[in-house]
C-alpha positions in Angstrom: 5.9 -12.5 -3.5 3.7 -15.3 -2.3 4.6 -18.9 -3.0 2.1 -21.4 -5.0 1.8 -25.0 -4.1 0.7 -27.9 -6.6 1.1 -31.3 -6.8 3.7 -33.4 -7.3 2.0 -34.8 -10.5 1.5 -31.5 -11.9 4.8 -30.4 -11.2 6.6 -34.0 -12.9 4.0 -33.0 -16.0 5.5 -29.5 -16.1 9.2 -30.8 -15.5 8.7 -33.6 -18.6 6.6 -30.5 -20.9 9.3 -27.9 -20.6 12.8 -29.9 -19.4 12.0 -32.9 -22.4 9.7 -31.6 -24.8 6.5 -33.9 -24.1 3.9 -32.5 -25.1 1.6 -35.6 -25.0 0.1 -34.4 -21.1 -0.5 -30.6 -22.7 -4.5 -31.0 -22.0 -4.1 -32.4 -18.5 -1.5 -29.8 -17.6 -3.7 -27.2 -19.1 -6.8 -28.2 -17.1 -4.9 -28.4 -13.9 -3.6 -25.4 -14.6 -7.3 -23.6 -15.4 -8.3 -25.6 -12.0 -5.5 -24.2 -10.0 -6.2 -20.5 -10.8 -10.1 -21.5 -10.4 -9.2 -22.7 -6.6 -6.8 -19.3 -6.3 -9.6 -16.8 -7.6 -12.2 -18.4 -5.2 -10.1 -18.1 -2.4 -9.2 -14.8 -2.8 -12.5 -14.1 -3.5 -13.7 -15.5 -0.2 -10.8 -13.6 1.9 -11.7 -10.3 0.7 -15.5 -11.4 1.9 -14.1 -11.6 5.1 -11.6 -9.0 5.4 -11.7 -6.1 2.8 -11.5 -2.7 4.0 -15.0 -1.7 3.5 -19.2 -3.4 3.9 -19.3 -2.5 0.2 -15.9 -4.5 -0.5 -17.2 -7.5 1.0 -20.4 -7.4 0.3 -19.1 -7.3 -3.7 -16.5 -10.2 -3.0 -19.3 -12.5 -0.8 -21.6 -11.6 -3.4 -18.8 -12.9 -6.2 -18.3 -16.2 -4.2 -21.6 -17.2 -3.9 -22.1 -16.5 -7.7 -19.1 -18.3 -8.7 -19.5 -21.1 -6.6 -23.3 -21.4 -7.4 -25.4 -21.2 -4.4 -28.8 -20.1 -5.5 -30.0 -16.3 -4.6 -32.8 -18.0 -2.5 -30.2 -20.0 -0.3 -28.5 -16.8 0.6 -28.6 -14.3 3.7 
């Protein structure tokens, strides 16, 4: 299984939500959350562009990144 790394903030907000019960940092943690599998997807994403086993594969993933990241169809190769 391959490890996850976050920061120390987020990890004090999830150590205060679930050890002590405070809930008052619930949006944050939940947008660094969303903003931590957002980073995750893209990288995968962009490693499968790279390495996947097949043109098709990577041309889908590339194609993916670029759409997800938002550079414009004309800005493309």
């Amino acid at each position: 299984m391959k490890s996850v790394n976050i920061s120390v903030v987020l990890f004090f907000y999830l150590y205060d939500y679930f050890v002590y019960g405070d809930v008052s940092r619930h949006d944050e943690i939940t947008a660094r959350l969303k903003e931590k599998m957002n980073r995750m997807q893209l990288r995968k994403l962009y490693s499968d562009s790279k390495t996947a086993e097949t043109e098709a594969e990577r041309e889908a993933a590339r194609k993916e990144y670029l759409d997800r990241v938002g550079v414009p169809e004309d800005f493309r190769y």
